[in-house]
N, C-alpha and C positions, 0 to 999 in steps of 0.2 A: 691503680686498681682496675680502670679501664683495660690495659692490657690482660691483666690478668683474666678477665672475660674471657678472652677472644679464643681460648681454645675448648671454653667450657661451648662458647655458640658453634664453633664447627663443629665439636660432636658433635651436641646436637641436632644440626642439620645434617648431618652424614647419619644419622640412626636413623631419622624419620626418612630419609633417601631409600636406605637400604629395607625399612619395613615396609618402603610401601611399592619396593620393586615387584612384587610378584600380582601387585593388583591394575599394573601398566602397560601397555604394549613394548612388546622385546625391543622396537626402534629404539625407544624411548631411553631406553638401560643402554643400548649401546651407544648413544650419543652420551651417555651421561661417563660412560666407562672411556670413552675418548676424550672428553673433553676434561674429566678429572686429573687423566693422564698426562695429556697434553700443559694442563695449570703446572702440572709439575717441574716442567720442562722452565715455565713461566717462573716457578717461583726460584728457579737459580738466577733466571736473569734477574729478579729483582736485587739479590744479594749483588750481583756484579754492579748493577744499578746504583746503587745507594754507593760506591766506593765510584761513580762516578764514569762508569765505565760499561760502553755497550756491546755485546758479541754476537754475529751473525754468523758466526759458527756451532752455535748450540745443536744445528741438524747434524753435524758432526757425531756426538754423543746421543744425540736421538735414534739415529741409525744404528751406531755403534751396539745400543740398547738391544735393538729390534733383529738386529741380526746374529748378536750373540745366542736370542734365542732361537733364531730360524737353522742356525749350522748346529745348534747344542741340540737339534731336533734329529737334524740331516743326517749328521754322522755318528752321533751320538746316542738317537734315541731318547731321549730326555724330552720328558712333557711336564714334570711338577711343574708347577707356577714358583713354588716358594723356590726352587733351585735356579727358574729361570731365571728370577727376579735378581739373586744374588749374584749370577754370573756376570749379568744385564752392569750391575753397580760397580762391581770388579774391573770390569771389561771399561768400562768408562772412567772410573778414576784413574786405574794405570796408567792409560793412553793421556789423560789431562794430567796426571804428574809428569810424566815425560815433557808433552810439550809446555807445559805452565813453566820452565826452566826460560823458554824464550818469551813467551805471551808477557810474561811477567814484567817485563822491560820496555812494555811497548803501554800507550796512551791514547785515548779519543780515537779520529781516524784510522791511525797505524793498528791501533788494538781490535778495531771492530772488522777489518778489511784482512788484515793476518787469519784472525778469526776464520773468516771465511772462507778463506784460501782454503786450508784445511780441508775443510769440508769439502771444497770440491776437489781435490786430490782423490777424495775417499770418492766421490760420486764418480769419477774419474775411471778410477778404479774396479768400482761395481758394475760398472757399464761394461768394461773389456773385458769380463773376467767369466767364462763359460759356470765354471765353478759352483762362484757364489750367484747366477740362477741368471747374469746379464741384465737386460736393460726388463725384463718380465718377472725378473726376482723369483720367490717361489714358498709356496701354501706353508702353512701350521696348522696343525690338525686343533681339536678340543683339548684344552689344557686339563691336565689330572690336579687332584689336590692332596698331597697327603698321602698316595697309592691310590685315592678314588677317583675314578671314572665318569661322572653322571653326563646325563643325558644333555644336548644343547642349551637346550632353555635353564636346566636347574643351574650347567656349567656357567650362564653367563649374568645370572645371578650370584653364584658365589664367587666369580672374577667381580663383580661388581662391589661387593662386600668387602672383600680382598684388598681391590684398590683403595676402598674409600678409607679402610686401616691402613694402607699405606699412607693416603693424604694427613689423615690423621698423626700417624710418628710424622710426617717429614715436617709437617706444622709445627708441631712440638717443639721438636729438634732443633729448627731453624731458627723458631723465635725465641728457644733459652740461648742458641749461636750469640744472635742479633743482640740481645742483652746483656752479653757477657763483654769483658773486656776488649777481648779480641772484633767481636759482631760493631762495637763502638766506633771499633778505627775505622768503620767502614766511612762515616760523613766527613771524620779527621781526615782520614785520607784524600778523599775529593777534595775537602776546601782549603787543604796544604801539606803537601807531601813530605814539607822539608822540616817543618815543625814537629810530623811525629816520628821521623829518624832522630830531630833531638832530643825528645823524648826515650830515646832508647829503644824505639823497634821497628822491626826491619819493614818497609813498605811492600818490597820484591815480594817476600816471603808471606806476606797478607795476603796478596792479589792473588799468589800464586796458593793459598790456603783455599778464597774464595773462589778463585775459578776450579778446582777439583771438585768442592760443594757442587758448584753450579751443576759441573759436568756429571755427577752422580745422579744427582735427581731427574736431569735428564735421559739419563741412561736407562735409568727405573721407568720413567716417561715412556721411550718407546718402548720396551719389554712388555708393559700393560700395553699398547695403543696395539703392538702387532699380535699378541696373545687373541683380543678381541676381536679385529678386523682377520686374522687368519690368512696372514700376507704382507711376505715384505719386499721392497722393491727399492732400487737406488732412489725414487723421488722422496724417500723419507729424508735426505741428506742433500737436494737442490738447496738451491737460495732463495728460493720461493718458500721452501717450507721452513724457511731460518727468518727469511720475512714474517711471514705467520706469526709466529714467535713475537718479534719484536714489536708487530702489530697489536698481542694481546698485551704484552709488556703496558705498551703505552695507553691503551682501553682501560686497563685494572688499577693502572699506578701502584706507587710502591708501598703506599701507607701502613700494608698489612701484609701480613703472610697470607690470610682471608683473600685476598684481592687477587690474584692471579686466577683462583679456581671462580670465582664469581664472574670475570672479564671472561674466561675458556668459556663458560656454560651460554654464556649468550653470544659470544661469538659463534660458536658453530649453532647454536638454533637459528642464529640472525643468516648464516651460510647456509644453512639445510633450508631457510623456508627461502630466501635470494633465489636460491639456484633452482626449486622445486616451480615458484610464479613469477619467476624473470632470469630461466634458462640461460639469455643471450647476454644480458645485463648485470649481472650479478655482479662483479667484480665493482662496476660504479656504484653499487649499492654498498657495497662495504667501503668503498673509497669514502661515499659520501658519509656515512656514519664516522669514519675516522677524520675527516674535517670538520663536523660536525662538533665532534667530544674537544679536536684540540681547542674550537673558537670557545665554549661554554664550558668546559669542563679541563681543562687546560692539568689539573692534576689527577685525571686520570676519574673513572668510574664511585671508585672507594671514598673519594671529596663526598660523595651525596652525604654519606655516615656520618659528616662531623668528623671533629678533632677530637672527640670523645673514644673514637673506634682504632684511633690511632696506635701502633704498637711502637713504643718510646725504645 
């Protein structure tokens, strides 16, 4: 019954977010619209997670996201949210079904470093490439909703609203995933691979299920982050910003589908106020909080809630 909670409390807190956007400073909404975004990105790694498996390629699918919308702008014209968004997920599973054919076959080290490769092929790529904007990337205007236009402030209110129904389905979605048959094999598959092929299903064919997941939500992730920020650039797709990632991953832990967007929301207020009162420092500041969580809090942010908050 405890699980059954947990998506009644994130509405919740995504309604009272979203009521009480227009009574806060615009900074405020837009750290909340990044970092909601960004949870998303979080909660595919936690599905790859729990099947035991880490990928520092997710900037891959983050970019992927953000730039589907920036060229579906450039050449196309296209400013809905709702179309960008769906490009955003298209554009990223594709590309994770293609490659999940080899990922699939790989483990620990090999699986997280392939991963990554990836990505920088693409960063590789955006760098050389006049085209797609080089190493300076290049603007998105204010997203339309619907055929409507409004004005900055209203527009980033209702991308703000927008995303947090996105966080909303992808929670849903994820944790009736996570409950089902298939979402099961994910701990089977970590603590024996060879047990649930005699069982009768396919491990390849899991991984490469969960890493498409992964790579969708990430997709969707950056499509909201560059919508917001109004600019996309090859460091959406460094290794630094696939760090990031894997940073929050380990902050939020995997307890919850809850957990990824709670770890994103203080990680970047912990980075906005670092960088604002210790400009030069900041990076030890986050270093130290992350040594910090592994010696005391070793599973992750979501341990505070109890085993009660736990999603089975």
């Amino acid at each position: 019954m405890a699980a059954d909670r947990t998506i009644p409390y994130i509405a919740g807190a995504l309604i009272v977010a979203c009521v009480a956007c227009p009574f806060v400073p615009s900074w405020v909404v837009f750290i909340g619209i990044v970092s909601l975004a960004k949870g998303l990105v979080v909660l595919g790694l936690l599905v790859l997670w729990r099947t035991g498996l880490v990928s520092f390629g997710q900037s891959l699918y983050y970019a992927l996201g953000g730039y589907a919308v920036g060229l579906a702008y450039r050449y196309g014209g296209l400013t809905d949210v709702f179309v960008a968004v769906i490009l955003a997920a298209v554009v990223a599973g594709a590309v994770a079904f293609v490659l999940g054919f080899l990922l699939a076959g790989y483990r620990d080290l090999f699986f997280a470093m392939l991963s990554l490769a990836f990505a920088m092929i693409l960063y590789g790529v955006l760098v050389k490439s006049e085209s797609l904007g080089s190493t300076d990337g290049f603007t998105i205007p204010v997203p339309t909703f619907a055929g409507l236009g409004p004005g900055e402030e209203i527009a980033q209110i209702m991308l703000f609203v927008f995303t947090a129904a996105c966080i909303l389905a992808a929670c849903y979605a994820t944790q009736r995933y996570l409950s089902s048959t298939a979402g099961h094999l994910t701990t089977a598959i970590r603590d024996n691979e060879i047990r649930v092929e005699y069982l009768g299903y396919s491990v390849k064919r899991a991984i490469h299920t969960k890493y498409v997941i992964a790579a969708i939500l990430a997709g969707v992730g950056g499509a909201l982050v560059s919508l917001s920020v109004g600019h996309i650039d090859p460091e959406m797709t460094y290794w630094t910003t696939a760090g990031e990632f894997v940073f929050v991953a380990i902050l939020s832990g995997s307890a919850s589908v809850a957990a990824p967007f709670v770890g994103s929301v203080l990680f970047e207020l912990t980075r906005s106020y670092a960088m604002q009162y210790t400009p030069l420092t900041w990076h030890m500041v986050l270093g130290a909080a992350l040594l910090l969580l592994i010696m005391f809090l070793p599973n992750g942010l979501w341990s505070l809630f109890g085993k009660s908050a736990r999603v089975q």
